[in-house]
N, C-alpha and C positions, 0 to 999 in steps of 0.2 A: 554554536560551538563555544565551548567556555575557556576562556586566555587564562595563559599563564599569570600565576603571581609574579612579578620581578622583584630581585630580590635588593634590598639598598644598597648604593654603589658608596664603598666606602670614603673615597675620593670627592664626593659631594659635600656639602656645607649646609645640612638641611636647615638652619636655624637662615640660612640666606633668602632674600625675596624674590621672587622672579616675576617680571612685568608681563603683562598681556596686550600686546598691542593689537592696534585695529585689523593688521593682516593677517593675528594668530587668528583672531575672533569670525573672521570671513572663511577662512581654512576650515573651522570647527563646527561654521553652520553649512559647508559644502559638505564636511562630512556625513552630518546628522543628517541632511537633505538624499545622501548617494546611499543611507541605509534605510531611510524610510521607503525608498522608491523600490529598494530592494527587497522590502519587505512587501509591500502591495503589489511588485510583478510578482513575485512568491505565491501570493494568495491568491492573482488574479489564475495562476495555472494551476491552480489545486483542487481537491476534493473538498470541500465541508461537510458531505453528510452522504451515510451509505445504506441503500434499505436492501434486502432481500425478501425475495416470494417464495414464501411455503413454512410450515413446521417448522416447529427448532425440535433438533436431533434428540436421541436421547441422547447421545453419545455426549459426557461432558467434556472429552478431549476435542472431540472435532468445534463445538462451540466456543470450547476457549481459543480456538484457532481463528475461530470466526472475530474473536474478540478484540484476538493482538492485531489481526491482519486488519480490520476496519481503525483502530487505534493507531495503528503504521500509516495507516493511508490519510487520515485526517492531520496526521499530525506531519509527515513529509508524504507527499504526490507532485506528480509531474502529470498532468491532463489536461489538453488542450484540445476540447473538440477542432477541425481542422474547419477555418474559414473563420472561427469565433475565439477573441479572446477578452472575454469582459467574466470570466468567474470569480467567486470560485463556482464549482460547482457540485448539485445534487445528484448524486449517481445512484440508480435503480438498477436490480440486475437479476432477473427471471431465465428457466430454462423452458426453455419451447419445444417439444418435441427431441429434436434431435441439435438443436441449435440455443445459441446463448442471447438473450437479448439484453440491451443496453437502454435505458433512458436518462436521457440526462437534461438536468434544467438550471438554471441559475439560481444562487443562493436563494432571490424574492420569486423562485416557482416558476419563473417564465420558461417555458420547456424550447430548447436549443435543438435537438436533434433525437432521432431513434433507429434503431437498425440491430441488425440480429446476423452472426456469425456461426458460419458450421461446424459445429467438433465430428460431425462425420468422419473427418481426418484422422482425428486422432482417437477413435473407439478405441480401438483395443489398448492402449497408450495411456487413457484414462483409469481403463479395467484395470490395469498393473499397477498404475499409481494407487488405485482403489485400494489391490491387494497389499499393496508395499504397505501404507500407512497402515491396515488393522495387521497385518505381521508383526508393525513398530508401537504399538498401543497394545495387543497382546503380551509383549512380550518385554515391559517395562515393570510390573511385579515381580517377574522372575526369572530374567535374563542378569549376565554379567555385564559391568560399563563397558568390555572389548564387544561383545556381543551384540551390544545391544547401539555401541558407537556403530557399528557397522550396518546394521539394520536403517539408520538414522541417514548415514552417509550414502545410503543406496536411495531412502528417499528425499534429500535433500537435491541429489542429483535429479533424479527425473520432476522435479519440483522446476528444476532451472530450465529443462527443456522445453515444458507446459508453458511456464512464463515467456521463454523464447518464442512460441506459437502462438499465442496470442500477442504479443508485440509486434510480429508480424502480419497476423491479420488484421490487427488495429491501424496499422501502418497509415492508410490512404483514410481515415476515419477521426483520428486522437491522433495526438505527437504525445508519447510517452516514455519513462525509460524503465529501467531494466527490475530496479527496484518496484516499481508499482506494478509494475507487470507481474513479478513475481506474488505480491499479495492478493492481485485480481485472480492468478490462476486458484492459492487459497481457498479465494471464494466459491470459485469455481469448484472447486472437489466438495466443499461445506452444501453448495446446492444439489450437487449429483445427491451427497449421502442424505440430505433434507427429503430428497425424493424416494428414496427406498424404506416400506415399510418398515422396515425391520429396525430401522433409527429412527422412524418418527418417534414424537412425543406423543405418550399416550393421553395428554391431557387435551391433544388439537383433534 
């Protein structure tokens, strides 16, 4: 987060010297000590690296989705496999049939945990988020911005529900929040549509 400029307080004497005594200096390495530590729990509960299995789409909307959302996730996540906190970590993410699977390993490869969760649940939930998003990519040539805000605002919502679902299923598995939840489900829709002929990439 980037701080304000302050702006020079007129009342000051800047031409004045100001001393630094031995208390400021112990103050200033407690503080640099309380941000690095803050920085390395940061990293140790995060993502560094995101792969998926299967084709890249043709589709280059749902790709570039795949883009920002792996880009969101490396650059802020909250992921704590549960029982393990030495990451960050490598996260793998395949769909198995009717279920999503997870592997994940530590930055140097050492693989942590694996397991696989049902969207059984949420079939038809999926399908509509399906339809909502090619309604909202359809209709960004030749919609109005009322039109097309609305479109947007209907997937955005069922966007937040997906994300609520898997946060909960993750629940007993990850400690995660809301925000990463939400770009895993992302990935989630990027893999569903990875899997239908009709987005593959013709070149795989």
């Amino acid at each position: 987060m980037k701080g304000r400029a302050l702006k020079p307080d007129a009342t000051i004497d800047h031409n004045s010297q100001v001393r630094i005594g031995p208390k400021d200096d112990a103050i200033g390495q407690r503080f640099v000590q309380g941000l690095t530590q803050t920085v390395r729990a940061d990293k140790a509960s995060s993502i560094c690296e995101i792969s998926l299995k299967g084709p890249f789409s043709r589709n280059e909307h749902i790709e570039r989705g795949r883009s920002l959302a792996v880009a969101h996730l490396i650059r802020s996540s909250v992921f704590i496999p549960v029982g393990h906190d030495r990451g960050p970590y490598r996260l793998h993410l395949e769909l198995d049939r009717d279920g999503l699977a997870f592997q994940v390993a530590t930055e140097r490869r050492v693989n942590v945990t694996a397991y696989q969760i049902s969207l059984l649940p949420i079939r038809k939930f999926l399908k509509h988020y399906v339809l909502t998003c090619e309604d909202y990519y359809d209709a960004m040539p030749r919609a109005s911005v009322a039109a097309l805000a609305k479109i947007d605002g209907a997937r955005c919502a069922l966007r937040e529900e997906g994300a609520e679902f898997l946060k909960k299923r993750l629940a007993d598995k990850v400690v995660t929040d809301s925000d990463t939840a939400r770009h895993l489900f992302t990935l989630v829709y990027v893999l569903l549509m990875r899997n239908t002929p009709a987005h593959r990439s013709a070149s795989e």
